[in-house]
C-alpha positions in Angstrom: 8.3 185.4 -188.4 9.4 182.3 -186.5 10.9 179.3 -188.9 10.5 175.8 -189.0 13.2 173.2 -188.5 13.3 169.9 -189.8 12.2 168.1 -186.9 8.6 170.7 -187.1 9.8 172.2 -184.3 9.8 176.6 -184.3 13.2 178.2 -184.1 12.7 181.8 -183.1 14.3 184.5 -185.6 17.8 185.3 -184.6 18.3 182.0 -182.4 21.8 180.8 -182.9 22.4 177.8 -184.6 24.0 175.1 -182.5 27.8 174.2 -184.4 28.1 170.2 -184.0 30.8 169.0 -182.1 32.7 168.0 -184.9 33.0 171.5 -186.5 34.3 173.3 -183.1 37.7 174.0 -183.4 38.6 172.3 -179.6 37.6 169.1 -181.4 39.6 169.4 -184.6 42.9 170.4 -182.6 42.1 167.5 -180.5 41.9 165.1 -183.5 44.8 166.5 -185.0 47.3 166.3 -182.0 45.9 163.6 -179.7 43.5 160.8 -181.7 44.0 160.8 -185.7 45.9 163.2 -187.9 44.6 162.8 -190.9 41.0 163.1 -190.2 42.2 166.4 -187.9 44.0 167.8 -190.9 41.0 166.9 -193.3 38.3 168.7 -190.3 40.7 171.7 -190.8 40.7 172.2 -193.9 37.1 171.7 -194.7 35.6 174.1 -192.3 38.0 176.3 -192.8 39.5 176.5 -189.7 42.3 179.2 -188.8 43.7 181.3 -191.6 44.8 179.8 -194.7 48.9 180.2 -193.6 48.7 178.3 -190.7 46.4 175.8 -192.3 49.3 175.5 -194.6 52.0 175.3 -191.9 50.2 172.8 -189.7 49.9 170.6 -192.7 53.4 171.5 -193.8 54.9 170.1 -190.2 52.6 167.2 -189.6 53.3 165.6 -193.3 57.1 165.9 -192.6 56.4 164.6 -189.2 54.7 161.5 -190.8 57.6 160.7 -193.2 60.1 161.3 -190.8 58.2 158.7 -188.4 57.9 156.2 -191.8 61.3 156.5 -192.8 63.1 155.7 -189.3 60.6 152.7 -189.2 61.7 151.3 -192.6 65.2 151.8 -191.3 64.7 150.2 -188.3 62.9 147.3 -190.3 65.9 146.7 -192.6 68.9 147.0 -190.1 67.0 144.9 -187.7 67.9 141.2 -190.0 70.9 142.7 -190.5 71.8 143.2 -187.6 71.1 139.6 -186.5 72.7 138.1 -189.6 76.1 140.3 -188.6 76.0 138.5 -184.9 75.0 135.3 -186.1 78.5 135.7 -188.3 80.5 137.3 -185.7 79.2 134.3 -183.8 80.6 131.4 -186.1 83.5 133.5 -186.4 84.5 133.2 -183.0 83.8 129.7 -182.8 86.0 128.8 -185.5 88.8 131.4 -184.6 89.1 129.8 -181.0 88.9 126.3 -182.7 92.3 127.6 -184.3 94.0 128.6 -182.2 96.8 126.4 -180.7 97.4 125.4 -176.9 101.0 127.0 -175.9 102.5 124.0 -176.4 101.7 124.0 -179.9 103.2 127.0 -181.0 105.7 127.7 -183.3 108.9 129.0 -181.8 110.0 131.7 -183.8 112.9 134.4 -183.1 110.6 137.4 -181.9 108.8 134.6 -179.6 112.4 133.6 -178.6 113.3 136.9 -177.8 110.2 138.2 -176.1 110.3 134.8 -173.9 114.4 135.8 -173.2 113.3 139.5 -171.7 110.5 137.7 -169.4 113.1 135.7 -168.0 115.1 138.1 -167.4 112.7 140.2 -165.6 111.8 137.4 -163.4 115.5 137.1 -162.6 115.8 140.3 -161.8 112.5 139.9 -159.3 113.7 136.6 -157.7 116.7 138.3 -157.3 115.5 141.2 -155.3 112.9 138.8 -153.3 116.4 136.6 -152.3 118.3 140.4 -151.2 115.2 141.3 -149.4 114.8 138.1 -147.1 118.9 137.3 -147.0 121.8 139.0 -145.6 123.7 141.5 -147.9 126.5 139.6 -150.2 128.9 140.6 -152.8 128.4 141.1 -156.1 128.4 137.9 -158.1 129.2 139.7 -161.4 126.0 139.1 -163.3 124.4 140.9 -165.8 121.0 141.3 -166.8 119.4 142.6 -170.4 116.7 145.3 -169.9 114.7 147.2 -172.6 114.8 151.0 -172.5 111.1 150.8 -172.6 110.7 148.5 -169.6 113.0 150.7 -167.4 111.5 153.9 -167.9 108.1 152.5 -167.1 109.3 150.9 -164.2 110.7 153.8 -163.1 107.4 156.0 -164.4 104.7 153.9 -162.5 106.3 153.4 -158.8 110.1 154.5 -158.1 110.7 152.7 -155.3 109.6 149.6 -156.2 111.9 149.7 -159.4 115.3 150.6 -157.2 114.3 147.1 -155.8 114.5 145.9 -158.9 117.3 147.2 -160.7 119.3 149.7 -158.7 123.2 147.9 -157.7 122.5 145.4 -160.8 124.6 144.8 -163.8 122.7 145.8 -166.6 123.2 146.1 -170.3 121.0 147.3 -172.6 120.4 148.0 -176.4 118.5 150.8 -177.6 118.4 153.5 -180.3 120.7 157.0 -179.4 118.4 160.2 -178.4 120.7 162.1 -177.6 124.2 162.6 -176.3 126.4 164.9 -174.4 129.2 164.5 -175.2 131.0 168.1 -175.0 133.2 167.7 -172.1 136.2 165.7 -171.4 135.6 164.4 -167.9 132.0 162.3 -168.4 130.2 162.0 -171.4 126.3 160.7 -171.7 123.9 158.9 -174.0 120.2 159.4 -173.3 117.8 156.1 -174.6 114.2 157.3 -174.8 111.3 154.7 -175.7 111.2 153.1 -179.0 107.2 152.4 -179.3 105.8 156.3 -177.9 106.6 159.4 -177.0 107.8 159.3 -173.3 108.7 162.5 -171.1 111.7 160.3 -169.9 114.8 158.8 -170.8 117.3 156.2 -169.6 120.9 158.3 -168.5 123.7 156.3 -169.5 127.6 157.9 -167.6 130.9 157.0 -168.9 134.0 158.2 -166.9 136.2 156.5 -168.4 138.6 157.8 -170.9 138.2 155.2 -173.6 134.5 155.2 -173.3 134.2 158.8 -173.5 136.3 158.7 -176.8 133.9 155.7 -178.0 130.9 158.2 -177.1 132.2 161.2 -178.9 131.8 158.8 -182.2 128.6 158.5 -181.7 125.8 160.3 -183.6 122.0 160.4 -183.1 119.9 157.5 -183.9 122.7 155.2 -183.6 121.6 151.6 -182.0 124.4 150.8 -179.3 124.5 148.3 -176.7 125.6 149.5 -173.6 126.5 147.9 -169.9 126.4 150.0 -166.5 125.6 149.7 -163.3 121.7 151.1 -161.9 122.0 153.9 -159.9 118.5 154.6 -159.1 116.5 157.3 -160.0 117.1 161.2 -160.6 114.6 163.0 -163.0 115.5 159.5 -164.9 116.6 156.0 -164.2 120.4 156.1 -164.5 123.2 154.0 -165.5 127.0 154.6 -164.8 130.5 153.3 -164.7 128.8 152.6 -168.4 131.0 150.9 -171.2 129.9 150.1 -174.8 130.0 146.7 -175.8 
């Protein structure tokens, strides 16, 4: 027997009711995924779509993927002032560091300024020196001696060679520095090795005494000892090296 709808019109027996859109499960994924979640998860739930488990897990992921979203954005929120608050300091910071800070010519003096300034001349002896022996005719020695660090030599000598023989190799130098090591075991030459004082360095500055009275000096020597020593540059073998050395 044939029924009647709502609308008076006849459905047949056994016609298949039409689902509405909002019930079919393309439209619930869609809504869950793509245009609201809440209403997607609510959809789910009441018309029982997909077994009670996965109902559970896709709730389960989406909730934690919701308070993981509001959480980052409260974050982001708070850091954001901040953030600007930290620059705006940094900022003033600046400004009234640099107000601080006084030309050269204001400067204190004081003995490690003294100092550093006496090594910078010396090195720029030592360059106008080499600049005059490269443009000028060979002369004798005039018997001057320049103070070099350890430290300075060896990088010299590290970065380019041949540009440091310019600079120091036939020169008078002396130099004070802290004892590596010493070889001091036969009776014909005896040797201190300064390494750097401020890192670990794979070389050292070779320091030769031939003379008797040096080598007896040398042999009192002990590791660590700080010792000033003058010798003439030799160049460069495995290490920049000093000889005819004498301690001072």
């Amino acid at each position: 027997m044939d029924t009647q709808n709502t609308n008076n019109q006849i459905t047949p027996p056994g016609a298949p009711e039409k689902t509405p859109f909002y019930q079919t499960t393309w439209f619930i994924l869609l809504t869950t995924f793509c245009l609201c979640l809440p209403v997607g998860l609510f959809l789910m739930w009441k018309y029982k779509k997909f077994h009670v488990g996965v109902r559970i897990a896709l709730t389960a992921f989406f909730s934690l993927y919701t308070i993981v979203w509001i959480v980052a954005a409260v974050l982001l929120a708070v850091q954001a002032p901040t953030s600007k608050a930290s620059s705006s300091a940094y900022s003033k910071y600046n400004m009234e560091t640099t107000a601080e800070i006084p030309f050269e010519s204001e400067k204190e003096t004081t003995p490690e300024t003294f100092e550093y300034k006496a090594e910078e001349t010396t090195r720029a002896v030592l360059e106008e020196t080499t600049t005059a022996a490269a443009t000028s005719e060979p002369t004798s020695s005039t018997g001057t001696v320049y103070d070099v660090s350890a430290n300075d030599m060896i990088d010299d000598y590290s970065t380019d060679s041949d540009k440091a023989d310019l600079l120091y190799k036939g020169k008078t130098l002396r130099m004070t520095a802290t004892v590596y090591n010493l070889e001091n075991d036969r009776s014909d030459i005896a040797v201190i090795n300064f390494s750097r004082t401020d890192r670990f360095s794979a070389y050292f500055v070779r320091c030769e005494f031939t003379d008797p009275a040096e080598i007896a000096k040398v042999k009192n020597l002990q590791k660590d000892d700080t010792v000033t020593v003058v010798g003439v540059s030799d160049g460069y073998f495995v290490d920049p090296i000093l000889i005819d050395c004498k301690i001072q």
